[in-house]
Residue frames relative to the residue before (quaternion, step in Angstrom):
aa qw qx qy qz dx dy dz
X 1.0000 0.0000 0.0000 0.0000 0.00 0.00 0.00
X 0.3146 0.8011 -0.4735 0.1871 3.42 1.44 0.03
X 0.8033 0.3016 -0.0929 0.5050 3.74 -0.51 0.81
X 0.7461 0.4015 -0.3853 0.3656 3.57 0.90 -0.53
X 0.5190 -0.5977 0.5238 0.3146 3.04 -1.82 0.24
X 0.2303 -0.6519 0.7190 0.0718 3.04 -1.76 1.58
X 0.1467 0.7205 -0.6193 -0.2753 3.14 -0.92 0.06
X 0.1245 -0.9178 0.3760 0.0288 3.75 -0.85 0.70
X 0.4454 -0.6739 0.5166 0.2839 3.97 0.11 1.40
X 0.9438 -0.0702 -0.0230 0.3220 3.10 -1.42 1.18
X 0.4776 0.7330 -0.4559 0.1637 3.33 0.99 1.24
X 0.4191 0.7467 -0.4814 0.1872 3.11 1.13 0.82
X 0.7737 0.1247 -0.1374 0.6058 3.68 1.34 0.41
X 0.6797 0.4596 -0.3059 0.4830 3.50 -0.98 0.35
X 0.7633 -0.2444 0.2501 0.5432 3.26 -1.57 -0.71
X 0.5823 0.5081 -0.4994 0.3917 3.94 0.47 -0.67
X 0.7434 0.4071 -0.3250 0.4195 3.56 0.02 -1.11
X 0.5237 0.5944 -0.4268 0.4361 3.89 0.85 -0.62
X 0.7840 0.4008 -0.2047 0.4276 3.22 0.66 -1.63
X 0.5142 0.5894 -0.3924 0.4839 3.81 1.37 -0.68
X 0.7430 0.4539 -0.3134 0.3790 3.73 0.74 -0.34
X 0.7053 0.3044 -0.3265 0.5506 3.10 0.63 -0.59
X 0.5021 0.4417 -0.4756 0.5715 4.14 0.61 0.83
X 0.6418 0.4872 -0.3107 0.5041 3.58 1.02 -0.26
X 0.4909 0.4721 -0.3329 0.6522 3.84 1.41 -0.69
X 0.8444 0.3126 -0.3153 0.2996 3.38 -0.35 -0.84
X 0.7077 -0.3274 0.3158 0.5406 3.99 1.26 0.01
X 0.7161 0.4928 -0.4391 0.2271 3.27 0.08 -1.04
X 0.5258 -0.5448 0.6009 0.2564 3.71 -1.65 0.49
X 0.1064 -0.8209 0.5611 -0.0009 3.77 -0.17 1.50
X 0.1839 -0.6587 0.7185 0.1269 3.89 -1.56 0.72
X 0.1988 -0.6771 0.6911 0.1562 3.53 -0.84 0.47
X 0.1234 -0.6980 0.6993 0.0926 4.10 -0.74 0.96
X 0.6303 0.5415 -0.4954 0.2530 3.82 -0.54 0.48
X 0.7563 -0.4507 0.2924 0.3733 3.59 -1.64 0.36
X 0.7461 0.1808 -0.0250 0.6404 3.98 0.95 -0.52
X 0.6015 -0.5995 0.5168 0.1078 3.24 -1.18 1.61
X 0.1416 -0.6976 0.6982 0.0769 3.63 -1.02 1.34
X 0.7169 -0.4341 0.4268 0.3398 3.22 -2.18 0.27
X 0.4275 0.7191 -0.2674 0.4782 4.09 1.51 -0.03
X 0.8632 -0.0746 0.3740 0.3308 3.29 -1.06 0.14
X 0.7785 -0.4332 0.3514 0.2877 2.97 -1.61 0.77
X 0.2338 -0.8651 0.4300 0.1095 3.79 -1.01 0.93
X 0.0252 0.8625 -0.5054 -0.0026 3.72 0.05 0.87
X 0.3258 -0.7732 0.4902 0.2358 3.65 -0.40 1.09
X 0.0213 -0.8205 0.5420 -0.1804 3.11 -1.20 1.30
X 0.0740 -0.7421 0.6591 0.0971 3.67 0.20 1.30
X 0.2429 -0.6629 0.6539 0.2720 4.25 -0.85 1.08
X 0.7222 0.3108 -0.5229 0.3294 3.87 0.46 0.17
X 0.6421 0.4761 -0.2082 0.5637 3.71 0.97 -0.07
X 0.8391 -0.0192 0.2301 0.4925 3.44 -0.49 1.04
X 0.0949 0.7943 -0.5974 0.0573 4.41 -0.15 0.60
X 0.7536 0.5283 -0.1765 0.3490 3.08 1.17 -1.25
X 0.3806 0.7636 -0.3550 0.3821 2.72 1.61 -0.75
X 0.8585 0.2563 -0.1054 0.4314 3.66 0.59 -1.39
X 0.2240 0.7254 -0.4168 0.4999 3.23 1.57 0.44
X 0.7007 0.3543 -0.2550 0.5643 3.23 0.02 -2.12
X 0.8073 0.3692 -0.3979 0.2315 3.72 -0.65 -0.78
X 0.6000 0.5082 -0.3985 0.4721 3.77 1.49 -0.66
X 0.8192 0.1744 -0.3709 0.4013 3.60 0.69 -0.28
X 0.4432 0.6209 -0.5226 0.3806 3.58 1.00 0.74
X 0.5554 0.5610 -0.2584 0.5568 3.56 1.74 0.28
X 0.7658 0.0052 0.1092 0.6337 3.37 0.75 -0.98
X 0.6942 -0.6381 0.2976 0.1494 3.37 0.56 0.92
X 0.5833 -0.5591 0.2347 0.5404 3.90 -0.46 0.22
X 0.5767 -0.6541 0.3967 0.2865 3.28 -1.37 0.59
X 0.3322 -0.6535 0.5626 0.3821 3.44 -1.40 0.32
X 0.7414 0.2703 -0.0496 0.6122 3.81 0.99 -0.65
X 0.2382 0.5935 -0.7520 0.1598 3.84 -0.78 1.04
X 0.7346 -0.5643 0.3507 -0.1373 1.91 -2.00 1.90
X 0.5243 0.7690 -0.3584 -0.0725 2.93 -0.26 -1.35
X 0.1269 -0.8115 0.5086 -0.2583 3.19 0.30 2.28
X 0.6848 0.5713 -0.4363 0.1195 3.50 0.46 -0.48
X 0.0050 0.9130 -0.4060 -0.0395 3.59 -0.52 0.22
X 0.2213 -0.7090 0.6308 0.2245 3.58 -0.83 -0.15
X 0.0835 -0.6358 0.7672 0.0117 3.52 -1.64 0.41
X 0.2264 0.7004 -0.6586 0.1566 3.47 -1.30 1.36
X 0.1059 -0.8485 0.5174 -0.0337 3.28 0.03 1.69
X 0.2017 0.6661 -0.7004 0.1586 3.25 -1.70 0.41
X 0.7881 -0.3217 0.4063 0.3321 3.31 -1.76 0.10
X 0.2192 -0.4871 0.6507 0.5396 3.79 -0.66 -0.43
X 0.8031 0.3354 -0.4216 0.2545 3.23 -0.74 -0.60
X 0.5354 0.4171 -0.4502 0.5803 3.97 1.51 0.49
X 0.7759 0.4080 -0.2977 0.3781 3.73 0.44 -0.15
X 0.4960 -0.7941 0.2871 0.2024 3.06 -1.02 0.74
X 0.6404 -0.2282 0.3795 0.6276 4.03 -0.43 -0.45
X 0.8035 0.5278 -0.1537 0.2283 2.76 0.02 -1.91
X 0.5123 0.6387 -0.3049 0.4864 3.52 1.60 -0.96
X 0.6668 0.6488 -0.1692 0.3253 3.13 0.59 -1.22
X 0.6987 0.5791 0.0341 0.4186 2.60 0.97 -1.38
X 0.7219 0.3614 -0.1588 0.5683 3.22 1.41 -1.05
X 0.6432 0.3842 -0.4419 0.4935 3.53 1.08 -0.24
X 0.6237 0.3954 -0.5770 0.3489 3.64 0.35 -0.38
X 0.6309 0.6046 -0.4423 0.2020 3.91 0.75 -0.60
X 0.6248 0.6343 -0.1718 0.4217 2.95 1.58 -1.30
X 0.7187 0.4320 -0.1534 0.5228 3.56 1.19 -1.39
X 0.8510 0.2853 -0.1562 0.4124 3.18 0.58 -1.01
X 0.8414 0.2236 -0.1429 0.4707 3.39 0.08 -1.31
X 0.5452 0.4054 -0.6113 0.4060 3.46 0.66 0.87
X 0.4994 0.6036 -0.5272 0.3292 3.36 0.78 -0.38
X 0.6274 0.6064 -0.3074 0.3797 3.38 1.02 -1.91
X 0.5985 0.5603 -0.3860 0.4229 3.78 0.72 -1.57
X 0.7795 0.3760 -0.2732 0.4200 3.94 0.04 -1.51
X 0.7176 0.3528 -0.3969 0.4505 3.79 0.64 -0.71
X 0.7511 0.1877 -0.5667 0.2821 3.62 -0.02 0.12
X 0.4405 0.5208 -0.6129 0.3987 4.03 0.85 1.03
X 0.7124 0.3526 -0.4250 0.4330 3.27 0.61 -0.27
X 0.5701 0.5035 -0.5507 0.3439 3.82 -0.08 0.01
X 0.7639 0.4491 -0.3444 0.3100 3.40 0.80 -0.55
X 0.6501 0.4917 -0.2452 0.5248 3.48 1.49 0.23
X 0.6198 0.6377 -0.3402 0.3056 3.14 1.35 -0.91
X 0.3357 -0.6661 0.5755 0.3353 3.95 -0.77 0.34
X 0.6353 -0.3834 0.5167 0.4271 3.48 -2.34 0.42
X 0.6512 0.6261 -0.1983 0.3803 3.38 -1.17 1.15
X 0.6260 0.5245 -0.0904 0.5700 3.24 1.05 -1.37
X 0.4739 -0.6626 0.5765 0.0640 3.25 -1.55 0.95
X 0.2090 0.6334 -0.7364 -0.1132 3.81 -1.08 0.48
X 0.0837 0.7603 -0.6435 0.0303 3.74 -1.29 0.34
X 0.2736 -0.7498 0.6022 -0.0191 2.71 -0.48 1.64
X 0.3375 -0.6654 0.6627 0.0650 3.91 -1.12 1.42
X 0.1493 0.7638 -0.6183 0.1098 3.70 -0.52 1.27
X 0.6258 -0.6189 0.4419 0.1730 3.79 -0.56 0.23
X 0.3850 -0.7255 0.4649 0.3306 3.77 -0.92 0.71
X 0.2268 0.6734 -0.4726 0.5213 3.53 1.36 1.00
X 0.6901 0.3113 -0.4071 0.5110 3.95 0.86 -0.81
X 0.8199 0.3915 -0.3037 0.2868 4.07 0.46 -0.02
X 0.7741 0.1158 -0.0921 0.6155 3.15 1.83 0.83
X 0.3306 -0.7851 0.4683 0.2347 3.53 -0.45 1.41
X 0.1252 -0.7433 0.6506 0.0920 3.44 -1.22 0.86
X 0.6216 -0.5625 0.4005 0.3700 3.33 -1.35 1.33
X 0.7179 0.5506 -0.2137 0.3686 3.72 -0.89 0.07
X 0.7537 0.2356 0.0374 0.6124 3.24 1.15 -1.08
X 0.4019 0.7903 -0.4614 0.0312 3.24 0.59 0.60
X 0.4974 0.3847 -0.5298 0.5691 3.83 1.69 0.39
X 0.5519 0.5583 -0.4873 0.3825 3.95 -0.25 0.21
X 0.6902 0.3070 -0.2051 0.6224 3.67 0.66 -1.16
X 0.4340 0.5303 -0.5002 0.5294 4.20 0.79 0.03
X 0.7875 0.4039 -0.2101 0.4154 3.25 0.01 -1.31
X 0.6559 0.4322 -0.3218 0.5286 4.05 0.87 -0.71
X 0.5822 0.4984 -0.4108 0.4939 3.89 0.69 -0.77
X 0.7635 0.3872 -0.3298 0.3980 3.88 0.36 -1.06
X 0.4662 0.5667 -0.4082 0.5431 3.77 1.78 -0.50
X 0.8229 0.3468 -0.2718 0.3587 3.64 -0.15 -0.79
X 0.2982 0.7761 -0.3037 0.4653 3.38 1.71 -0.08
X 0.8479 0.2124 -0.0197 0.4854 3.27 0.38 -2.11
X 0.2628 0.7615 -0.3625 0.4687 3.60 1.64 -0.02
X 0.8632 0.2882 -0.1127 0.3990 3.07 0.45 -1.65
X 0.4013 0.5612 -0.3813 0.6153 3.66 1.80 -0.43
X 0.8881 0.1241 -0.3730 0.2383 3.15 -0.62 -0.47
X 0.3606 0.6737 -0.5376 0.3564 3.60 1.34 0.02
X 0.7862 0.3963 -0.2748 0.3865 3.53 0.90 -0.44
X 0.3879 0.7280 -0.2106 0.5246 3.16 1.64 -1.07
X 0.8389 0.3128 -0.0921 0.4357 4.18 0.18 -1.08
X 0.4619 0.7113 -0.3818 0.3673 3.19 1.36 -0.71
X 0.8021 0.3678 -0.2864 0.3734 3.63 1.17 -0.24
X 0.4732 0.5751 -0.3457 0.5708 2.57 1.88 0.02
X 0.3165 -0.8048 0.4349 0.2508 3.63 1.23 -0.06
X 0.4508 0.5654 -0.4909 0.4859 3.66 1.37 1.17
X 0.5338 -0.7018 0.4526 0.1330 3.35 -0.93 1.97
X 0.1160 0.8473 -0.5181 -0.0154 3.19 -0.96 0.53
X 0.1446 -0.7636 0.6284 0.0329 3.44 -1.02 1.45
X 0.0022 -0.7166 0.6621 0.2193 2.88 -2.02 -0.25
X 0.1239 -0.8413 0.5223 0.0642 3.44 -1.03 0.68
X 0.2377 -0.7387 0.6104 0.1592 3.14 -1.42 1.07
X 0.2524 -0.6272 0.7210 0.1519 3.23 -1.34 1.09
X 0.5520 -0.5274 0.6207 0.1788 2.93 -2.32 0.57
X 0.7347 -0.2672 0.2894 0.5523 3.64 -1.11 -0.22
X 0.2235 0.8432 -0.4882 -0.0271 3.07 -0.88 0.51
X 0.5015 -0.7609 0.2912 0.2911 3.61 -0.96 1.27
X 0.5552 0.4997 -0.6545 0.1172 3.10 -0.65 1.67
X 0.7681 -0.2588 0.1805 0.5572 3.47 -2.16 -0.10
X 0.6471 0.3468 -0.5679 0.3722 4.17 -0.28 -0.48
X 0.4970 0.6102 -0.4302 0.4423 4.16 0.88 -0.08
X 0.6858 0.6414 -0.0612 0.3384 2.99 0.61 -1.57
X 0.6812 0.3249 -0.1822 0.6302 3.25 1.44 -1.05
X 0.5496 0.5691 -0.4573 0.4060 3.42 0.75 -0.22
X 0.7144 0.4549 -0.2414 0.4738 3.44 0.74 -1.17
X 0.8480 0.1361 -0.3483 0.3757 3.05 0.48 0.42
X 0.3889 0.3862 -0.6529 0.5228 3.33 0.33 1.75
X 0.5857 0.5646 -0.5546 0.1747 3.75 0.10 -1.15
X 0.6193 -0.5226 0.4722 0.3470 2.99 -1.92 -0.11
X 0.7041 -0.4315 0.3868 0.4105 3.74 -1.37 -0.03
X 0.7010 0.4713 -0.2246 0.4858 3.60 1.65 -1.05
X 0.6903 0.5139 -0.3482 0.3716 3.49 1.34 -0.32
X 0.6532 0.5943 -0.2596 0.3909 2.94 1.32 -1.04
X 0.4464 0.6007 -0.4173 0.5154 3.50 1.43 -0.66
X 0.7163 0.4282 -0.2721 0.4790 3.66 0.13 -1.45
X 0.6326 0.5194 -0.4325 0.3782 3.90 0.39 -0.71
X 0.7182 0.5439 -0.1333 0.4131 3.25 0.20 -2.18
X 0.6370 0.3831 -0.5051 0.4385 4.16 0.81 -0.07
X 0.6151 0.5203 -0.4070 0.4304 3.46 0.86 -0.31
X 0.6214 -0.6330 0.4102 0.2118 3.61 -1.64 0.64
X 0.1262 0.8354 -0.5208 -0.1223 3.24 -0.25 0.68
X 0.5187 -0.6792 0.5111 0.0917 3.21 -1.94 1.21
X 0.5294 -0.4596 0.5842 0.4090 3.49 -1.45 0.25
X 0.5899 -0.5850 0.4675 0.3019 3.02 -1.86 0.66
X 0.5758 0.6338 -0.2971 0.4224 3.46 1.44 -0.62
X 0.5078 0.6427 -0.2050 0.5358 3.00 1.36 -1.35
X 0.8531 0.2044 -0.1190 0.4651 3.86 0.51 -0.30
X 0.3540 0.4838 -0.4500 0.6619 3.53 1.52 0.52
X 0.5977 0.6329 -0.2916 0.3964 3.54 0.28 -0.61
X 0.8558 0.2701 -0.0359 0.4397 2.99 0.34 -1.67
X 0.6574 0.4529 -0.3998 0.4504 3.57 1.76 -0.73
X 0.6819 0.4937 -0.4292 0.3272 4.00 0.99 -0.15
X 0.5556 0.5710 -0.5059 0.3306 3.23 1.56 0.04
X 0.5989 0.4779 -0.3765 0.5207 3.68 1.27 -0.79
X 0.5720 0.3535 -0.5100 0.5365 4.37 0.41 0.39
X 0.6057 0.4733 -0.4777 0.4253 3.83 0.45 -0.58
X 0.7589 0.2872 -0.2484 0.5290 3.70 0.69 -0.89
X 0.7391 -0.5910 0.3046 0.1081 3.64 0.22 0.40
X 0.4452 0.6804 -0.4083 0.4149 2.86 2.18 -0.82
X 0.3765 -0.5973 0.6197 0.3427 3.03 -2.17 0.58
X 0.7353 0.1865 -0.2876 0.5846 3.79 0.32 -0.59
X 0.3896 -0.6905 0.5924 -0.1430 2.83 -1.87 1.60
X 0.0130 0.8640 -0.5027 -0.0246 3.39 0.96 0.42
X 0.1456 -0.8294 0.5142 0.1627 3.97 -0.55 0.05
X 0.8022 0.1448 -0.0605 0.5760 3.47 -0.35 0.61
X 0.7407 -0.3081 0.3858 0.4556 3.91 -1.44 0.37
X 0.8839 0.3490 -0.2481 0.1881 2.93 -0.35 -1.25
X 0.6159 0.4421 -0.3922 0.5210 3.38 1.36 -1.24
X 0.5218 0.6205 -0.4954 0.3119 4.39 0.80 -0.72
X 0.7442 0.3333 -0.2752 0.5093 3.67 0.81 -1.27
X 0.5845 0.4461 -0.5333 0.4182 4.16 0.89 0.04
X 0.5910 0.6289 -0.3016 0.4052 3.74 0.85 -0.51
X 0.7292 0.1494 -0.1531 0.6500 3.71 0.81 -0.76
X 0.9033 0.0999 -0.1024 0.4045 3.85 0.51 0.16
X 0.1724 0.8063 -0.4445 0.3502 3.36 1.49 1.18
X 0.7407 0.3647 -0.2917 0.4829 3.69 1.17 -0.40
X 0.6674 0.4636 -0.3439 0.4705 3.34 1.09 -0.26
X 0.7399 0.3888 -0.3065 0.4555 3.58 1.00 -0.52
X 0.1539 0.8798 -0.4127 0.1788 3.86 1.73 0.30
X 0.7759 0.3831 -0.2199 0.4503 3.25 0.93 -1.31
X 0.5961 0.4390 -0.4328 0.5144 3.53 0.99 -0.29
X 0.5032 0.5778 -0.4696 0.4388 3.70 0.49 -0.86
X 0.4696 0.7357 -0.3345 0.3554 3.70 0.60 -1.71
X 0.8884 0.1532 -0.0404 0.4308 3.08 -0.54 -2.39
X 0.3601 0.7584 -0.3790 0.3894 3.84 1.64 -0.08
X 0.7384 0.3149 -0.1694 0.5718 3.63 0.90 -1.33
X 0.7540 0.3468 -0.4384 0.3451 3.63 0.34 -0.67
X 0.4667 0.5942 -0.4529 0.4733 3.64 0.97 -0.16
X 0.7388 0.3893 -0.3644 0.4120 4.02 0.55 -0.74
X 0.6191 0.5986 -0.2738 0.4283 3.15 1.40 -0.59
X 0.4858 0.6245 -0.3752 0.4829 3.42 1.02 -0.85
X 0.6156 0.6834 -0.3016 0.2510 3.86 0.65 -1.82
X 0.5962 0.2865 -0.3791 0.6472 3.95 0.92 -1.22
């Protein structure tokens, strides 16, 4: 990857910046797309609910089109429906989804045969979880278009992945846990959670091999090849933890 352009959504903390480093060890010429400048690579302000492309155009009007975009950034604001607002809603699909939509169809027209897009979606897109029901909205309609355009580019000969991480240990976690409910957190906290490194790791081995789905860790591998058949147990799995507070 020595020399190429990455450009990557939200890598100024978390799993982006993890993963912006170790593309930065290995050669590669890093953009950082987010609202506040990481220790990584080249900064290009970008509000993903206002305008994404905006910082798109300017990261590769610097360093040219990308071989590898990202597009990791996200938000998570949980609650009841009947504790959230429109407006919640609203922002996570803007943030999750339709920026994603806004930057990938600027990149397809620039992007060369060859080139990487890999979109970083959550084990929220293979199974609603009480608590979170505009977050997992917003991942189900991401892994949706994931899977369109994996076909959709295929003449354009530009690879496409997506990967679902597991829990993982950073501050957009952090803030979750401390709004959720007593019933989510029960349902969250049985699941494993991973260093952010710990998943930079594992999501550049699945871009090094090409795979489109990236599963991370046991659990999201067996929700990926057997998330619909094990649904009902999953089902009576959460409402039993939930029941617990």
């Amino acid at each position: 990857m020595k020399n190429q352009h990455v450009i990557i959504t939200g890598a100024s903390r978390g799993i982006g910046l993890c993963l912006a480093r170790l593309l930065h060890k290995r050669g590669a010429v890093v953009s950082n797309l987010s609202r506040s400048a990481g220790p990584v690579g080249q900064h290009f302000a970008c509000d993903m609910a206002d305008g994404p492309a905006q910082g798109f155009l300017a990261a590769i009007k610097a360093n040219g089109p990308p071989d590898i975009l990202v597009l990791n950034a996200g938000i998570a604001e949980p609650g009841l429906l009947a504790e959230l607002s429109q407006q919640s809603f609203r922002n996570q699909m803007e943030v999750n989804f339709f920026s994603v939509v806004e930057i990938t169809r600027a990149a397809v027209k620039i992007m060369q045969p060859g080139s990487r897009l890999v979109f970083v979606g959550s084990g929220a897109a293979y199974v609603g979880i009480q608590g979170h029901s505009a977050y997992c909205a917003s991942k189900f309609a991401l892994r949706g278009f994931a899977e369109s355009m994996r076909a959709e580019l295929k003449s354009l000969s530009i690879v496409v992945s997506i990967a679902y991480p597991p829990n993982t240990d950073t501050q957009m976690l952090v803030d979750e846990f401390a709004s959720i409910s007593a019933e989510t957190r029960a349902i969250t906290t049985s699941a494993k959670t991973f260093t952010a490194d710990a998943v930079a790791i594992k999501l550049l081995r699945g871009i090094d091999k090409t795979r489109f789905e990236i599963p991370i860790g046991l659990e999201m591998r067996l929700l990926a090849r057997l998330h619909s058949v094990f649904k009902p147990m999953i089902f009576k799995t959460m409402d039993r933890l939930a029941r617990k507070p």
